[in-house]
C-alpha positions in Angstrom: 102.0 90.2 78.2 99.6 87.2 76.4 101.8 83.9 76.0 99.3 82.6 73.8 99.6 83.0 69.9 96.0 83.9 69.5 96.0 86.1 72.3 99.0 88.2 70.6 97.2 88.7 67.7 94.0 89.9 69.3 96.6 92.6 71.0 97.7 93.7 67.4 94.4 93.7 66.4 93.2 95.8 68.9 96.0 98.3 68.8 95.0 98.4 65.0 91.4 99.2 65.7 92.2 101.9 68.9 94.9 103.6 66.1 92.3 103.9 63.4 89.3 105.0 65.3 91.5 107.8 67.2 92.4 108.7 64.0 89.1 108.9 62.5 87.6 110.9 66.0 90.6 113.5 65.5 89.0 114.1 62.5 86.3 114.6 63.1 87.0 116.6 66.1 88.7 118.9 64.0 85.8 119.3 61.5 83.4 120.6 64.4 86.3 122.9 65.5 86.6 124.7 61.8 82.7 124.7 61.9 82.5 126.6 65.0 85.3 128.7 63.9 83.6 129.8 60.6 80.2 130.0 62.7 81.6 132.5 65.1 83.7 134.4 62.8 80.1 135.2 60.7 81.0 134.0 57.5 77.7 131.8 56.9 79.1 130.7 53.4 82.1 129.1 54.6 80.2 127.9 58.0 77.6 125.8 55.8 80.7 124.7 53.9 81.8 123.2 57.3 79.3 122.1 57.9 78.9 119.6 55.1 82.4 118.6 55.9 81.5 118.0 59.7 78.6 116.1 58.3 80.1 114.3 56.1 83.3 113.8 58.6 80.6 112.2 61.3 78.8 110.0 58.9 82.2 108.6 57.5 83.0 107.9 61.1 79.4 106.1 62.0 80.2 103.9 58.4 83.1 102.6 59.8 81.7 101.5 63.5 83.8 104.2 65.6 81.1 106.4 66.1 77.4 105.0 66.8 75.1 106.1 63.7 72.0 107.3 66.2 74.7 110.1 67.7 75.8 110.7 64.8 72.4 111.8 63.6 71.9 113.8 66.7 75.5 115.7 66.5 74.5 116.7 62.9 70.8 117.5 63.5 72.1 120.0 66.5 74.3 121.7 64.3 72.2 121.9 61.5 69.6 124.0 64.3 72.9 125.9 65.7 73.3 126.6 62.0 70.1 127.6 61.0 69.8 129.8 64.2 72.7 131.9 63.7 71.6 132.5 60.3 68.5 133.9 61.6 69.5 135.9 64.2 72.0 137.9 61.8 
């Protein structure tokens, strides 16, 4: 444990920062799980509803520094193609 005032506060703000981008990851974890749910169930109106929340879920996260904005663009450009690919083959 830091004896040092400054260092105790860089401990809070840590466990601040570590709380807030877990929650934010959860999230968006959870997004990509309904959009692969909706995806595999068939229901392509609902899955490109997901989809816009998973997108919009990822971006939100890349705003706020817990997710890096180039990965983010990638994650949403794949799942656009996984989209647009199921759509096709039905």
């Amino acid at each position: 444990m830091a004896n040092i005032k400054s260092a105790k506060k860089r401990i809070r703000v840590i466990d601040k920062k570590t709380a807030r981008n877990r929650r934010v990851k959860d999230h968006v974890k959870t997004a990509l799980k309904n959009f692969d749910a909706a995806l595999e169930s068939g229901d392509f109106e609902a899955a490109a509803a997901k989809l816009r929340a998973a997108e919009k879920e990822l971006k939100q996260a890349a705003a706020k520094g817990t997710l890096n904005k180039h990965a983010v663009s990638r994650k949403v450009s794949r799942l656009a193609k996984r989209f647009n690919a199921a759509k096709a083959a039905k």
